[in-house]
MARTITI-513587 format. One record per residue (C-alpha): residue in one letter; x, y, z. Coordinates in steps of 0.25 Angstrom, whole numbers, plus 2048, in hexadecimal, padded with zeros to 3 digits. Example, Ala and Ser with C-alpha at 12.3 -4.5 7.8 and 13.67 -1.06 7.14 Angstrom:
2
A8317EE81F
S8377FC81D
***
This chain:
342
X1C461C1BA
X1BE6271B2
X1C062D1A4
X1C163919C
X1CA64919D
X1D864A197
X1E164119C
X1ED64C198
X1EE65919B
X1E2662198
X1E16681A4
X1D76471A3
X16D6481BC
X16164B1BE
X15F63C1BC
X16663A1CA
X16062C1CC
X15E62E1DA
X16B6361DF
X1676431DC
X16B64E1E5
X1736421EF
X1806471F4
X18B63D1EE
X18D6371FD
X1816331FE
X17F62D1F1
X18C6251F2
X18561F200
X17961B1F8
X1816101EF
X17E6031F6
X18B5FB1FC
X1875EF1F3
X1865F81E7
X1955F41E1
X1935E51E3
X1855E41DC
X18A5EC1D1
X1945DE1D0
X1A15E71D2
X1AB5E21DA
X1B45E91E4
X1C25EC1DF
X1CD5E21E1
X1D65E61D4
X1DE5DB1CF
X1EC5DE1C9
X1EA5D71BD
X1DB5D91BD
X1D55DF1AF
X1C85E11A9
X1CC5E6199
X1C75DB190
X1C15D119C
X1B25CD19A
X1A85D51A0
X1A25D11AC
X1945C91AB
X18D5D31B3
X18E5E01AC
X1825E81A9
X17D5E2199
X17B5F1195
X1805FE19B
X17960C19B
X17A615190
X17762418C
X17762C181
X181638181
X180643172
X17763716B
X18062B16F
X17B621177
X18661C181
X18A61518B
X18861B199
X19961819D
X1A361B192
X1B2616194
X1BA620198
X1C8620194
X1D462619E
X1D661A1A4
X1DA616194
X1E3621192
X1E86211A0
X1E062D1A6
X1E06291B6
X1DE6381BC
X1E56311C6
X1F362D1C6
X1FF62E1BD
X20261E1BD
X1F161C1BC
X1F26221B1
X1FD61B1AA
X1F860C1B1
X1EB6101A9
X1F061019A
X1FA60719C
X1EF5FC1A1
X1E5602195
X1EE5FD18A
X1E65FD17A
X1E35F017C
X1DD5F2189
X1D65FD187
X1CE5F417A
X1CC5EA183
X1C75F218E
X1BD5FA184
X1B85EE17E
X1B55E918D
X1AE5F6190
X1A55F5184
X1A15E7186
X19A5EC192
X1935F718B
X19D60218B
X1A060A17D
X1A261717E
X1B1618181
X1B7628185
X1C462517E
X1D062D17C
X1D7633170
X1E562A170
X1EA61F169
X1E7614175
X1D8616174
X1D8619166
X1DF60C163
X1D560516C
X1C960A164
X1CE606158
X1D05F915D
X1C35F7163
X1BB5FB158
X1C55F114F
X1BD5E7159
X1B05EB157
X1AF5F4162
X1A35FE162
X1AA60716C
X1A761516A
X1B161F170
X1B062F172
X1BC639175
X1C164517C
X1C6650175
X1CA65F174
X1C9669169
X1DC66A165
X1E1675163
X1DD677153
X1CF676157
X1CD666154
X1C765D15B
X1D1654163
X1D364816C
X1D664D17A
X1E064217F
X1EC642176
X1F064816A
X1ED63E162
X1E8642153
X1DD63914D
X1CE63C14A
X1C363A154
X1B863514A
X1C262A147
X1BE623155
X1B0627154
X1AD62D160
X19F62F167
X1A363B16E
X1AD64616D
X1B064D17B
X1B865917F
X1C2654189
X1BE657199
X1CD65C19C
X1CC666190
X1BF66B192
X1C26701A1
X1CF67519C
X1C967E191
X1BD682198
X1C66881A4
X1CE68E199
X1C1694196
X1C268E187
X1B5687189
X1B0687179
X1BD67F176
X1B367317E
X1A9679175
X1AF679167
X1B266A16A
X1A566716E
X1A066C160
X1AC668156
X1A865B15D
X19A65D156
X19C66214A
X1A8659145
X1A864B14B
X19764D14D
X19964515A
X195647169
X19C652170
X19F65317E
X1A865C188
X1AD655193
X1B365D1A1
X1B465B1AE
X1B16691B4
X1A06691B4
X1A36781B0
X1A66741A2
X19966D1A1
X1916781A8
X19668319D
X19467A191
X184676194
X183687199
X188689189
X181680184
X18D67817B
X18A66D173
X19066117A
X18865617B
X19064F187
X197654194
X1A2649199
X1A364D1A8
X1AE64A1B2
X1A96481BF
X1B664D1C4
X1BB65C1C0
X1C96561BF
X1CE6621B6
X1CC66D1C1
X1D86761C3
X1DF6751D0
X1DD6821D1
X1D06811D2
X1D06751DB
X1DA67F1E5
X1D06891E5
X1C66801EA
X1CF6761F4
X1D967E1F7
X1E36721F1
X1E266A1E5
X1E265B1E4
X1ED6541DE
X1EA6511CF
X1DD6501CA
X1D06571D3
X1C664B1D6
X1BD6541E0
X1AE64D1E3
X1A66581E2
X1AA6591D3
X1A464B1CF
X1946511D4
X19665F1CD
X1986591BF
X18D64E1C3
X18465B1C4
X1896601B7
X1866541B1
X1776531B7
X1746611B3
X17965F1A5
X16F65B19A
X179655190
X180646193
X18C64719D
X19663B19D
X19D63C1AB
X1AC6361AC
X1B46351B8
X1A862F1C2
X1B46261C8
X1BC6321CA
X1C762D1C1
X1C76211CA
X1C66291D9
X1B96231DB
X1BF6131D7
X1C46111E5
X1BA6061E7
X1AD6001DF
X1A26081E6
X1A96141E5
X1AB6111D5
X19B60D1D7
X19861B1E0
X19F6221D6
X19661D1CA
X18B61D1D0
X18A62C1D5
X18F6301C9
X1866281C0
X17A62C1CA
X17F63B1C6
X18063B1B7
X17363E1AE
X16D6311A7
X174637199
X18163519E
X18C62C1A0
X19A62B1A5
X1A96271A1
X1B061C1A8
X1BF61B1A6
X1C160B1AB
X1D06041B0
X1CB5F51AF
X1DC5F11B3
X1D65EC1C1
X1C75ED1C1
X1BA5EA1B8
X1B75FA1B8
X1AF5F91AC
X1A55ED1B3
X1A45F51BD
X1A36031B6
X1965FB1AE
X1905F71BB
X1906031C1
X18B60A1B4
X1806011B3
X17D6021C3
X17C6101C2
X17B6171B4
X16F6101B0
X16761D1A7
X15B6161A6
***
Protein backbone atom coordinates (compact mmCIF):
# COMPACT_ATOMS: atom_id res chain seq x y z
CA UNK A 1 0.00 0.00 0.00
CA UNK A 2 0.83 3.64 -0.49
CA UNK A 3 0.14 6.85 1.26
CA UNK A 4 -0.82 10.37 1.24
CA UNK A 5 -4.17 12.78 -0.52
CA UNK A 6 -7.25 13.31 1.39
CA UNK A 7 -8.93 10.41 2.31
CA UNK A 8 -12.42 12.52 2.31
CA UNK A 9 -13.89 14.46 0.05
CA UNK A 10 -11.67 17.30 -1.58
CA UNK A 11 -12.06 16.55 -5.00
CA UNK A 12 -7.13 10.77 -0.63
CA UNK A 13 17.11 11.82 -12.60
CA UNK A 14 19.64 12.79 -14.29
CA UNK A 15 21.39 10.33 -11.91
CA UNK A 16 19.47 7.40 -13.73
CA UNK A 17 22.13 4.65 -12.63
CA UNK A 18 21.93 2.96 -15.82
CA UNK A 19 18.25 3.17 -17.11
CA UNK A 20 18.24 6.36 -18.54
CA UNK A 21 16.18 6.67 -21.54
CA UNK A 22 14.95 2.56 -21.09
CA UNK A 23 11.42 2.14 -22.04
CA UNK A 24 9.70 0.62 -18.80
CA UNK A 25 9.35 -2.78 -20.67
CA UNK A 26 12.45 -3.17 -21.00
CA UNK A 27 13.74 -2.25 -17.88
CA UNK A 28 11.32 -4.49 -15.96
CA UNK A 29 12.91 -7.42 -18.34
CA UNK A 30 16.36 -6.51 -16.98
CA UNK A 31 15.38 -7.44 -13.15
CA UNK A 32 16.89 -10.96 -12.83
CA UNK A 33 14.33 -14.01 -12.11
CA UNK A 34 16.44 -14.81 -8.87
CA UNK A 35 16.40 -11.14 -7.79
CA UNK A 36 13.32 -11.48 -5.10
CA UNK A 37 14.74 -14.70 -3.54
CA UNK A 38 18.39 -13.08 -3.04
CA UNK A 39 16.93 -10.01 -1.54
CA UNK A 40 15.48 -13.18 1.28
CA UNK A 41 11.83 -12.09 0.49
CA UNK A 42 9.49 -14.96 0.31
CA UNK A 43 6.64 -15.60 -2.13
CA UNK A 44 3.27 -14.79 -0.47
CA UNK A 45 1.41 -17.51 1.32
CA UNK A 46 -0.86 -15.22 3.77
CA UNK A 47 -1.55 -16.86 6.84
CA UNK A 48 -5.04 -15.91 8.35
CA UNK A 49 -3.76 -15.36 11.76
CA UNK A 50 -0.44 -14.24 10.46
CA UNK A 51 0.88 -10.76 11.90
CA UNK A 52 3.93 -8.72 11.76
CA UNK A 53 3.09 -5.42 14.54
CA UNK A 54 5.35 -5.99 17.45
CA UNK A 55 7.20 -9.41 16.24
CA UNK A 56 11.17 -9.26 16.12
CA UNK A 57 12.69 -8.18 13.21
CA UNK A 58 14.26 -10.48 11.12
CA UNK A 59 18.03 -11.33 11.55
CA UNK A 60 18.89 -10.35 8.06
CA UNK A 61 17.75 -6.80 7.42
CA UNK A 62 20.13 -4.18 6.24
CA UNK A 63 21.99 -2.68 9.72
CA UNK A 64 21.44 0.76 8.30
CA UNK A 65 19.23 2.18 5.60
CA UNK A 66 19.86 5.12 3.06
CA UNK A 67 19.19 8.65 3.99
CA UNK A 68 18.74 12.17 2.36
CA UNK A 69 18.35 15.43 3.47
CA UNK A 70 15.17 17.28 2.45
CA UNK A 71 14.80 21.71 3.59
CA UNK A 72 18.06 20.88 6.06
CA UNK A 73 16.68 17.74 7.76
CA UNK A 74 18.52 14.60 7.34
CA UNK A 75 16.13 11.64 6.85
CA UNK A 76 15.46 8.71 6.05
CA UNK A 77 15.05 7.62 2.39
CA UNK A 78 11.18 5.71 3.15
CA UNK A 79 8.94 7.52 5.40
CA UNK A 80 5.70 5.61 6.95
CA UNK A 81 3.00 6.45 5.24
CA UNK A 82 -0.28 6.49 7.05
CA UNK A 83 -3.82 5.54 4.75
CA UNK A 84 -3.56 2.22 5.69
CA UNK A 85 -3.76 3.64 9.50
CA UNK A 86 -6.77 5.82 8.89
CA UNK A 87 -8.27 3.25 6.59
CA UNK A 88 -7.55 5.03 3.13
CA UNK A 89 -7.55 1.86 0.69
CA UNK A 90 -8.44 3.87 -2.86
CA UNK A 91 -9.69 0.62 -3.35
CA UNK A 92 -12.61 -0.81 -1.83
CA UNK A 93 -15.38 0.34 0.59
CA UNK A 94 -15.04 -2.87 3.05
CA UNK A 95 -10.73 -2.44 2.57
CA UNK A 96 -11.04 0.47 3.88
CA UNK A 97 -12.94 -0.19 6.80
CA UNK A 98 -11.00 -3.86 7.40
CA UNK A 99 -7.77 -1.40 7.60
CA UNK A 100 -8.78 0.70 10.67
CA UNK A 101 -10.34 -1.88 12.27
CA UNK A 102 -7.04 -4.01 12.14
CA UNK A 103 -4.86 -0.76 12.97
CA UNK A 104 -6.31 -0.28 16.51
CA UNK A 105 -4.09 2.57 19.02
CA UNK A 106 -2.38 -0.10 20.26
CA UNK A 107 -1.53 -1.48 16.94
CA UNK A 108 -0.54 1.35 15.41
CA UNK A 109 2.18 1.89 18.71
CA UNK A 110 3.27 -1.20 18.25
CA UNK A 111 3.67 -1.25 14.63
CA UNK A 112 5.69 2.19 14.67
CA UNK A 113 7.88 1.01 17.24
CA UNK A 114 8.61 -1.97 14.96
CA UNK A 115 9.24 0.32 11.94
CA UNK A 116 11.58 2.53 13.85
CA UNK A 117 13.76 -0.31 15.25
CA UNK A 118 14.46 -0.95 11.58
CA UNK A 119 15.50 2.58 11.10
CA UNK A 120 12.42 4.11 10.22
CA UNK A 121 11.36 7.57 11.84
CA UNK A 122 9.87 9.92 10.03
CA UNK A 123 6.19 9.05 10.10
CA UNK A 124 3.56 11.19 7.58
CA UNK A 125 0.86 11.06 10.17
CA UNK A 126 -2.57 12.32 10.16
CA UNK A 127 -4.35 15.05 12.09
CA UNK A 128 -6.98 12.70 14.48
CA UNK A 129 -7.17 11.57 17.60
CA UNK A 130 -6.03 7.75 16.75
CA UNK A 131 -2.67 8.99 15.61
CA UNK A 132 -2.42 11.74 17.94
CA UNK A 133 -2.99 9.38 20.67
CA UNK A 134 -0.31 6.98 19.40
CA UNK A 135 2.31 9.76 19.59
CA UNK A 136 1.65 10.66 22.73
CA UNK A 137 2.28 7.37 23.76
CA UNK A 138 5.28 6.58 22.08
CA UNK A 139 6.98 9.46 23.04
CA UNK A 140 5.68 8.55 26.76
CA UNK A 141 8.12 5.38 25.76
CA UNK A 142 11.05 6.98 24.74
CA UNK A 143 10.28 7.17 21.20
CA UNK A 144 12.31 9.50 18.87
CA UNK A 145 9.60 9.35 16.16
CA UNK A 146 9.32 12.33 14.42
CA UNK A 147 6.09 12.99 12.46
CA UNK A 148 4.99 15.56 9.74
CA UNK A 149 1.35 16.49 8.50
CA UNK A 150 -0.86 17.54 5.84
CA UNK A 151 -2.66 20.46 5.83
CA UNK A 152 -4.78 23.32 4.16
CA UNK A 153 -5.09 27.00 5.00
CA UNK A 154 -9.53 26.95 6.61
CA UNK A 155 -11.66 29.17 5.79
CA UNK A 156 -10.23 32.20 8.37
CA UNK A 157 -6.95 32.04 6.92
CA UNK A 158 -5.31 29.68 9.59
CA UNK A 159 -3.24 27.08 9.09
CA UNK A 160 -5.32 23.59 9.57
CA UNK A 161 -4.89 19.93 9.69
CA UNK A 162 -6.48 18.37 6.39
CA UNK A 163 -8.00 15.12 7.60
CA UNK A 164 -10.77 16.08 10.16
CA UNK A 165 -11.79 18.96 11.93
CA UNK A 166 -10.11 18.31 14.91
CA UNK A 167 -8.83 21.64 16.65
CA UNK A 168 -5.43 21.51 18.43
CA UNK A 169 -2.04 23.21 17.64
CA UNK A 170 0.62 21.58 15.24
CA UNK A 171 3.65 22.82 17.26
CA UNK A 172 2.26 20.72 20.09
CA UNK A 173 3.40 17.44 17.94
CA UNK A 174 6.45 19.00 16.68
CA UNK A 175 6.48 18.20 13.30
CA UNK A 176 9.32 18.18 10.84
CA UNK A 177 7.38 19.25 7.97
CA UNK A 178 4.20 20.96 7.12
CA UNK A 179 2.48 20.01 3.67
CA UNK A 180 -0.24 21.19 1.66
CA UNK A 181 -2.61 18.35 1.24
CA UNK A 182 -2.22 16.70 -2.64
CA UNK A 183 -6.26 16.44 -2.97
CA UNK A 184 -6.60 20.18 -2.12
CA UNK A 185 -3.84 21.43 -3.99
CA UNK A 186 -5.25 19.96 -7.62
CA UNK A 187 -8.79 21.02 -6.39
CA UNK A 188 -7.64 24.79 -6.03
CA UNK A 189 -5.28 24.99 -8.70
CA UNK A 190 -8.19 23.88 -11.15
CA UNK A 191 -10.34 26.38 -9.39
CA UNK A 192 -7.53 28.70 -10.60
CA UNK A 193 -6.90 29.64 -6.89
CA UNK A 194 -3.39 28.63 -6.95
CA UNK A 195 -1.77 31.48 -4.29
CA UNK A 196 -4.11 29.79 -1.58
CA UNK A 197 -1.16 26.76 -2.13
CA UNK A 198 1.08 29.61 -1.93
CA UNK A 199 -0.19 31.43 1.19
CA UNK A 200 0.32 28.04 2.96
CA UNK A 201 3.54 27.50 1.87
CA UNK A 202 4.69 31.00 3.39
CA UNK A 203 2.35 30.99 6.71
CA UNK A 204 4.22 27.77 7.04
CA UNK A 205 7.36 29.76 7.16
CA UNK A 206 6.90 32.43 8.80
CA UNK A 207 4.74 31.22 11.91
CA UNK A 208 5.79 27.48 12.87
CA UNK A 209 9.56 28.48 10.98
CA UNK A 210 9.34 24.76 9.72
CA UNK A 211 9.83 22.87 6.20
CA UNK A 212 7.13 23.54 3.83
CA UNK A 213 6.03 21.41 1.16
CA UNK A 214 2.88 21.22 -1.42
CA UNK A 215 1.93 17.87 -2.34
CA UNK A 216 -0.29 17.09 -5.69
CA UNK A 217 -0.81 14.46 -7.99
CA UNK A 218 -1.16 16.39 -11.27
CA UNK A 219 2.87 17.03 -12.48
CA UNK A 220 1.08 20.45 -13.71
CA UNK A 221 1.03 21.77 -10.20
CA UNK A 222 4.72 21.22 -9.76
CA UNK A 223 5.43 22.66 -13.18
CA UNK A 224 3.65 26.06 -12.32
CA UNK A 225 5.11 26.45 -9.00
CA UNK A 226 9.20 25.82 -9.95
CA UNK A 227 7.90 28.43 -13.48
CA UNK A 228 7.03 31.06 -10.36
CA UNK A 229 9.59 30.41 -8.35
CA UNK A 230 7.41 29.76 -4.89
CA UNK A 231 9.35 29.04 -1.81
CA UNK A 232 8.65 25.53 -1.23
CA UNK A 233 11.23 23.54 -0.39
CA UNK A 234 9.67 20.05 -1.03
CA UNK A 235 7.39 18.63 -3.87
CA UNK A 236 5.51 15.29 -2.58
CA UNK A 237 4.66 13.62 -5.78
CA UNK A 238 1.88 10.99 -6.56
CA UNK A 239 2.97 8.76 -9.38
CA UNK A 240 -0.65 8.30 -10.16
CA UNK A 241 -2.85 11.66 -11.21
CA UNK A 242 -5.81 9.98 -9.22
CA UNK A 243 -7.62 13.45 -8.84
CA UNK A 244 -8.25 13.95 -12.76
CA UNK A 245 -11.77 14.73 -13.38
CA UNK A 246 -13.87 12.33 -15.30
CA UNK A 247 -14.33 14.55 -17.55
CA UNK A 248 -11.10 14.93 -18.41
CA UNK A 249 -10.49 11.19 -18.55
CA UNK A 250 -13.78 11.03 -21.13
CA UNK A 251 -12.25 13.42 -23.41
CA UNK A 252 -9.29 11.50 -23.71
CA UNK A 253 -10.83 7.66 -23.55
CA UNK A 254 -13.98 8.17 -24.68
CA UNK A 255 -15.33 6.30 -21.14
CA UNK A 256 -14.07 6.64 -17.75
CA UNK A 257 -12.97 4.08 -15.29
CA UNK A 258 -15.00 3.06 -12.48
CA UNK A 259 -13.57 4.94 -9.31
CA UNK A 260 -10.25 6.32 -9.17
CA UNK A 261 -7.86 6.81 -12.58
CA UNK A 262 -4.68 4.43 -12.13
CA UNK A 263 -3.54 5.14 -15.97
CA UNK A 264 0.43 3.84 -16.55
CA UNK A 265 1.39 6.46 -18.58
CA UNK A 266 0.85 8.82 -15.37
CA UNK A 267 3.48 7.00 -13.12
CA UNK A 268 6.65 8.23 -15.92
CA UNK A 269 5.37 11.91 -16.52
CA UNK A 270 5.66 12.81 -12.86
CA UNK A 271 9.10 10.54 -12.72
CA UNK A 272 10.19 13.24 -15.37
CA UNK A 273 8.88 16.08 -13.34
CA UNK A 274 10.66 14.80 -10.46
CA UNK A 275 14.01 14.42 -12.57
CA UNK A 276 13.92 17.88 -14.06
CA UNK A 277 13.10 19.50 -10.64
CA UNK A 278 16.13 20.68 -8.69
CA UNK A 279 14.47 20.77 -5.37
CA UNK A 280 13.96 17.02 -3.19
CA UNK A 281 10.65 15.31 -4.47
CA UNK A 282 9.32 12.49 -2.21
CA UNK A 283 7.20 10.15 -4.41
CA UNK A 284 4.13 8.24 -2.79
CA UNK A 285 2.00 5.72 -4.29
CA UNK A 286 5.04 3.74 -6.31
CA UNK A 287 2.57 0.33 -5.40
CA UNK A 288 -0.17 1.96 -7.01
CA UNK A 289 -2.33 2.01 -3.83
CA UNK A 290 -1.53 -1.72 -3.78
CA UNK A 291 -2.28 -2.54 -7.73
CA UNK A 292 1.22 -3.25 -8.30
CA UNK A 293 1.21 -6.04 -4.78
CA UNK A 294 -0.16 -8.86 -6.93
CA UNK A 295 3.01 -10.79 -6.47
CA UNK A 296 6.68 -10.07 -4.72
CA UNK A 297 8.41 -9.34 -8.05
CA UNK A 298 5.82 -7.15 -9.17
CA UNK A 299 6.20 -5.21 -5.55
CA UNK A 300 10.15 -5.53 -6.37
CA UNK A 301 9.62 -4.13 -10.38
CA UNK A 302 7.59 -1.47 -8.94
CA UNK A 303 10.30 -0.24 -6.57
CA UNK A 304 12.81 -0.67 -8.45
CA UNK A 305 11.87 1.44 -11.45
CA UNK A 306 10.64 3.97 -9.42
CA UNK A 307 13.72 4.10 -7.25
CA UNK A 308 15.93 3.99 -10.42
CA UNK A 309 13.68 6.97 -11.52
CA UNK A 310 13.89 9.39 -8.57
CA UNK A 311 16.86 11.87 -8.06
CA UNK A 312 19.43 10.77 -5.29
CA UNK A 313 17.68 13.86 -2.89
CA UNK A 314 14.55 12.16 -2.77
CA UNK A 315 12.78 9.63 -1.13
CA UNK A 316 9.36 7.94 -1.04
CA UNK A 317 6.32 7.11 1.32
CA UNK A 318 5.07 3.79 2.10
CA UNK A 319 1.81 3.06 3.44
CA UNK A 320 2.39 -0.83 4.97
CA UNK A 321 -0.83 -3.48 6.01
CA UNK A 322 1.50 -5.92 8.06
CA UNK A 323 -2.10 -8.23 8.99
CA UNK A 324 -0.85 -11.01 6.50
CA UNK A 325 2.74 -10.18 5.49
CA UNK A 326 6.39 -8.78 6.83
CA UNK A 327 5.72 -5.71 4.26
CA UNK A 328 7.95 -3.61 6.11
CA UNK A 329 11.19 -6.51 5.87
CA UNK A 330 10.40 -6.47 2.71
CA UNK A 331 9.90 -2.64 1.91
CA UNK A 332 13.63 -2.43 3.92
CA UNK A 333 15.05 -4.98 1.57
CA UNK A 334 14.03 -3.37 -1.34
CA UNK A 335 14.89 0.07 -0.34
CA UNK A 336 18.29 -0.98 0.59
CA UNK A 337 18.69 -3.19 -2.79
CA UNK A 338 17.73 -0.22 -4.85
CA UNK A 339 17.71 3.28 -3.12
CA UNK A 340 21.24 3.23 -2.11
CA UNK A 341 22.36 7.31 -2.94
CA UNK A 342 25.92 6.75 -2.32
Amino acid sequence: MNNEDLHKDHGSDNEDAGHTGQSRRGFLKTLSTGAVAAAGVSTFAPAAQAEFVDNPLPDDLPEKIPHVTIGGVRVPRMFIGSNPIGGWSHAVRNLSLAMPDYFTLDRTVQFIKRCEKAGLDVWLSYWDEKPLKALRILWEQGSKIRPYFLGTIDNQGNLSGAESGMKGNIKDYNPIFYVHHGNVTDFLFRAGKHEQVHDFVKKVHDELGIVAGVSCHNPDCVKYMEDKGWEVDFYQTCLYYITRPKEEIRAKLGTAMLGEPFLEKDRDDMLDVIREVDKPCVAFKLLGAGRLCGSDRSVEEAFAYALSKIKKTDAVIIGMWPKYKDELAQNIRLLARYGQVA
